[in-house]
GUDO-237406 format. One record per residue (C-alpha): residue number from 0; residue in three letters; x, y, z. Coordinates in steps of 0.25 Angstrom, whole numbers, plus 2048, in hexadecimal, padded with zeros to 3 digits. Each point is the difference from the previous one (the first is absolute). Layout:
     n   res    c1    c2    c3
   NUM   ALA     X     Y     Z
...
//
This chain:
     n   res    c1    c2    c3
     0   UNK   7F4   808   8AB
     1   UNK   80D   7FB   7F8
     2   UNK   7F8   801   7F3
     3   UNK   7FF   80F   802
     4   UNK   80D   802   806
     5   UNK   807   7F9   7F2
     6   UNK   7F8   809   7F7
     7   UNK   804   80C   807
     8   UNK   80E   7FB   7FF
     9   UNK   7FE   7FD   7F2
    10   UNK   7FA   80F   7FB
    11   UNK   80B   807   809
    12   UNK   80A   7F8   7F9
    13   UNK   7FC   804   7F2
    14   UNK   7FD   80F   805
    15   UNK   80F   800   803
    16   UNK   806   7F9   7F4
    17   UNK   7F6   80A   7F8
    18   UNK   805   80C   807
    19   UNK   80F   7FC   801
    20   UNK   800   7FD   7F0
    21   UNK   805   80B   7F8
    22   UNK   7F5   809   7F8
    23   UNK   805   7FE   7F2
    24   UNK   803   7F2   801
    25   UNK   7F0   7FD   805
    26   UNK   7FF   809   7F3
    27   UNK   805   7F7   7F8
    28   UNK   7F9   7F3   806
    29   UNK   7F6   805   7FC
    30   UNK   802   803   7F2
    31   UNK   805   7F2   7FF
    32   UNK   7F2   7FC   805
    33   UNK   7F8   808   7F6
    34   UNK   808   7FB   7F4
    35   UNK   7FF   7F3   804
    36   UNK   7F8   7F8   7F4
    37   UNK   7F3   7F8   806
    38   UNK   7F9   7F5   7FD
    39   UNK   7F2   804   7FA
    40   UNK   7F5   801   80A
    41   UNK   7F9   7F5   7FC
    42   UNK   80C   7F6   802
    43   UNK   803   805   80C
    44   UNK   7F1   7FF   806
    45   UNK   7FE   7F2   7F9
    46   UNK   80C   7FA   7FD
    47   UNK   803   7F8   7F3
    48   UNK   7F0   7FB   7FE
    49   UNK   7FC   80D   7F8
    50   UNK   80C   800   7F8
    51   UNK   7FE   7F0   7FE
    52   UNK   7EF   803   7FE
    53   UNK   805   80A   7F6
    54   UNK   808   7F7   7F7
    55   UNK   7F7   7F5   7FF
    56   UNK   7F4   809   7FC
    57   UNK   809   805   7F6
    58   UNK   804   7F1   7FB
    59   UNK   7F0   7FD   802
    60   UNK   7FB   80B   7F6
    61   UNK   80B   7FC   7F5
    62   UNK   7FB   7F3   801
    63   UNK   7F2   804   7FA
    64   UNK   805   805   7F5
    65   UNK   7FF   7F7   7F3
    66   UNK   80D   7F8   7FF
    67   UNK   803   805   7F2
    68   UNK   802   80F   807
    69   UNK   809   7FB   80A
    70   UNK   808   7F8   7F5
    71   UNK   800   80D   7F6
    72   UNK   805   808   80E
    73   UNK   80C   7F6   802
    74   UNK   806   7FE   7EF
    75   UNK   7FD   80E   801
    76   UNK   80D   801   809
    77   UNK   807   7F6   7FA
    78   UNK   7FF   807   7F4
    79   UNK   807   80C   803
    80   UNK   80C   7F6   804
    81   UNK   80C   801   7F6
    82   UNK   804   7F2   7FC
    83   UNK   80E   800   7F9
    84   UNK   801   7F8   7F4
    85   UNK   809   7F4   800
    86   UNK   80E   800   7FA
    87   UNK   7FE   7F3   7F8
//
């Protein structure tokens, strides 16, 4: 019976901090709420693993390509690096 009696308790609570709170200021929390950024759906069903799953893959399929392409990929960045020319 106390089980009952502190959930009644508990939702007349809130019904009167709800109805005592000004309209626009439950407005604006609200907004605040919407705007709010999230998380992706897949990170906040299954945490980090997917995201984790998803880089190793990535680093899994790079590794079958030829070791020349992934060398051409890498002095293809290091390339487009200005090196100064020394002063002596």
């Amino acid at each position: 019976m106390a089980k009952s009696d502190d959930l009644i308790k508990y939702i007349t609570q809130r019904v009167v901090t709800y109805m005592d709170t000004p309209k626009e200021t439950r407005q604006e929390r609200r907004k605040e709420r919407k705007e709010k950024k999230r998380e992706p759906w897949l990170v906040r069903w299954f945490g980090l693993m997917p995201f984790g799953f998803k880089m190793w893959a990535t680093d899994w399929r790079d590794s079958s390509k030829p070791i020349v392409k992934r060398i051409v990929r890498y002095t293809g960045k290091i390339a487009k690096v200005r090196w100064r020319k020394s002063a002596t």
